[in-house]
ROZAMI-920895 format. One record per residue (C-alpha): x, y, z; residue number from 1; residue in three letters. Coordinates in nm, 3 decimals, padded with zeros to 5 digits. Example, Ala and Ser with C-alpha at 12.3 -4.5 7.8 and 13.67 -1.06 7.14 Angstrom:
{r {01.230; -00.450; 00.780}; 1; Ala}
{r {01.367; -00.106; 00.714}; 2; Ser}
REM end
This chain:
{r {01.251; 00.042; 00.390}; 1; Unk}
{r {01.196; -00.010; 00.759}; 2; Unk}
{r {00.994; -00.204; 00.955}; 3; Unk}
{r {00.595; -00.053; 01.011}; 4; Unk}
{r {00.652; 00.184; 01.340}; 5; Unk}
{r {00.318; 00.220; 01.391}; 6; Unk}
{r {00.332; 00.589; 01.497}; 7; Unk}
{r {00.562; 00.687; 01.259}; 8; Unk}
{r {00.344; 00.545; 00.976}; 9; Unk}
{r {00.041; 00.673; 01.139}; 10; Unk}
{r {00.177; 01.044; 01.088}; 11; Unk}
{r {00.238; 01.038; 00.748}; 12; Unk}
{r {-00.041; 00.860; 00.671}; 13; Unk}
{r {-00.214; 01.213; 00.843}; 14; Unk}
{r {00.033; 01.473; 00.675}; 15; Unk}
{r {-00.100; 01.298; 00.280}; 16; Unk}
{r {-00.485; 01.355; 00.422}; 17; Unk}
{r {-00.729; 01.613; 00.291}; 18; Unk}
{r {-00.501; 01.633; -00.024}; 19; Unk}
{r {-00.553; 01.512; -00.363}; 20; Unk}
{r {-00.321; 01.233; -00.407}; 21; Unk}
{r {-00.214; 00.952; -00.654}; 22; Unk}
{r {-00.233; 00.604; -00.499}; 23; Unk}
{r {-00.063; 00.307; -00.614}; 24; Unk}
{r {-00.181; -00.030; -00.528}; 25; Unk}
{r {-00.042; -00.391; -00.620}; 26; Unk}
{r {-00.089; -00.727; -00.508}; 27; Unk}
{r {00.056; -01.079; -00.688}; 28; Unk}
{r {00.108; -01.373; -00.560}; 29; Unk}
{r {00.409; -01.370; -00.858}; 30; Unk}
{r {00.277; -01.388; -01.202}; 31; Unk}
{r {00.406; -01.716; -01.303}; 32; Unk}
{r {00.315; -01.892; -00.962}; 33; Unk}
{r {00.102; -02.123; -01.162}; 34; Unk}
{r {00.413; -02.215; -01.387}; 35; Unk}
{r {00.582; -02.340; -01.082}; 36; Unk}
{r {00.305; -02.488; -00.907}; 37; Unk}
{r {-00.047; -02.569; -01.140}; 38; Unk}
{r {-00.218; -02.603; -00.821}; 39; Unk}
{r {-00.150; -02.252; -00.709}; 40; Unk}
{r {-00.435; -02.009; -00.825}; 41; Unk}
{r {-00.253; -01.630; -00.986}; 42; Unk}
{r {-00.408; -01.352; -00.883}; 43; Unk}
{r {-00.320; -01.022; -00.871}; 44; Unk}
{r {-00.418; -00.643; -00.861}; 45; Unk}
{r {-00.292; -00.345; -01.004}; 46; Unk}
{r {-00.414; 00.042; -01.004}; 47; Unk}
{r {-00.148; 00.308; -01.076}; 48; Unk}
{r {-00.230; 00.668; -01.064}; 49; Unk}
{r {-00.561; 00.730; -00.951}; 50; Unk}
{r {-00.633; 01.044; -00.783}; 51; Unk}
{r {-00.783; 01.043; -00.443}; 52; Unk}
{r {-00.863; 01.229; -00.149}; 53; Unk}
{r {-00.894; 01.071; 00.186}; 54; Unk}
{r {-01.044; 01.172; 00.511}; 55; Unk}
{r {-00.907; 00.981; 00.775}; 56; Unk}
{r {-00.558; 00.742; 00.732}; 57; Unk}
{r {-00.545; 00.410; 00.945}; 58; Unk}
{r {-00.292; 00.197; 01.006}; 59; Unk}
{r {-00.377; -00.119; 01.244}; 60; Unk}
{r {-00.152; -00.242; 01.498}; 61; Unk}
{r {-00.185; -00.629; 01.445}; 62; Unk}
{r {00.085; -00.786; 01.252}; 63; Unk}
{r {00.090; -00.788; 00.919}; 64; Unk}
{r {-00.062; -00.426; 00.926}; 65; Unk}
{r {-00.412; -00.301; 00.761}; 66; Unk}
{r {-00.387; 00.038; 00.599}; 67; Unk}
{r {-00.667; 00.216; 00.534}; 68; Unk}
{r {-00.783; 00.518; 00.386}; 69; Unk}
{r {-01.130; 00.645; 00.444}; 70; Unk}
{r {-01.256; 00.855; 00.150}; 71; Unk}
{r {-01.496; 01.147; 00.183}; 72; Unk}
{r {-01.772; 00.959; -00.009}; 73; Unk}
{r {-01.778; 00.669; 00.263}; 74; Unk}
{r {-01.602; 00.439; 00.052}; 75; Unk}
{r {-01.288; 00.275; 00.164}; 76; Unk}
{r {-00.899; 00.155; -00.035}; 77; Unk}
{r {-00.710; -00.084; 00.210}; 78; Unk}
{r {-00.399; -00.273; 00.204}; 79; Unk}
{r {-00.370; -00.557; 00.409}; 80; Unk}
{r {-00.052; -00.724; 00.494}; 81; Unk}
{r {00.168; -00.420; 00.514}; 82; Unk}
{r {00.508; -00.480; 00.660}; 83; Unk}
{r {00.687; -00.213; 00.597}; 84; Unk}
{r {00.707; 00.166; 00.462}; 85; Unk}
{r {00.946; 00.475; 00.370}; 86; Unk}
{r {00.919; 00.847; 00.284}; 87; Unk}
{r {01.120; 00.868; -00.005}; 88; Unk}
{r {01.331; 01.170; -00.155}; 89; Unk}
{r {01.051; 01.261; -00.325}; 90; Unk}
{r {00.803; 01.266; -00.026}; 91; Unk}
{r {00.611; 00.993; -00.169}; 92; Unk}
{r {00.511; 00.696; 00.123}; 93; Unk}
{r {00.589; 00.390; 00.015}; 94; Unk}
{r {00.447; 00.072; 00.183}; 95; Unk}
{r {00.505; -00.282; 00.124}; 96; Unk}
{r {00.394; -00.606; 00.230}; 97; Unk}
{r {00.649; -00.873; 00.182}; 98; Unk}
{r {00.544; -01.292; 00.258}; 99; Unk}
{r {00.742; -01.542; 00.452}; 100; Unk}
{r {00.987; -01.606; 00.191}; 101; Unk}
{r {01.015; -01.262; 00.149}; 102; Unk}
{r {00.874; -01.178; -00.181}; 103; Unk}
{r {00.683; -00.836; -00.191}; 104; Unk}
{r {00.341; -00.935; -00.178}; 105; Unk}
{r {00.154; -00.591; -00.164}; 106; Unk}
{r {00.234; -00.245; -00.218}; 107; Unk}
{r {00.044; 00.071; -00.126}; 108; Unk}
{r {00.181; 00.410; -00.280}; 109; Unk}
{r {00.083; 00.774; -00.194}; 110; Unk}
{r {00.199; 01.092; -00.359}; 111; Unk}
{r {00.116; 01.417; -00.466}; 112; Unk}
{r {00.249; 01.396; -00.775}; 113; Unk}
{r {00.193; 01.112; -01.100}; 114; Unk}
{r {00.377; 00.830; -01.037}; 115; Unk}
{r {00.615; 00.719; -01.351}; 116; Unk}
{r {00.500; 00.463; -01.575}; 117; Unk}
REM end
């Protein structure tokens, strides 16, 4: 993965729009952060697979990024913390979001096809 270029990202965030597409989308803060730390509150989100279409792609230039996607019906799926991205060999656009210490913290997925289980 390389580092969010935000033009880069911006146009294939456009080439995925007006499509159906399957979106990933993950957050943790790890899942046993509580084990190593009772004071630290686990939370976490996790969609796989869900079929979308999005009107408009947006990826903000303050650092960590915001990526958004603007569906047709008004509503809104946004990633914040976005660090860095990749078109993989299966022209699926992978972004990820990774904390000070380096562990992933976020990941937002788009591709045309099902993603594996």
């Amino acid at each position: 993965m390389e580092t969010v270029n935000l033009q880069k990202l911006q146009d294939l965030l456009n080439s995925f729009a007006n499509k159906d597409v399957y979106i990933h989308l993950e957050t943790t803060n790890g899942a046993y952060a509580s084990h190593f730390d009772e004071k630290v509150f686990n939370a976490g989100t996790f969609i796989r697979n869900v079929l979308i279409r999005y009107e408009l792609g947006k990826v903000t230039p303050d650092v960590p990024h915001r990526v958004g996607l603007k569906l047709s019906n008004g509503g809104w799926v946004y990633a914040q913390g976005i660090t860095h991205f990749e078109l993989d060999d299966q022209n699926r656009l992978l972004m990820a979001g990774h904390g000070y210490d380096g562990k992933l913290a976020i990941a937002l997925e788009i591709s045309e096809t099902p993603f594996a289980y």
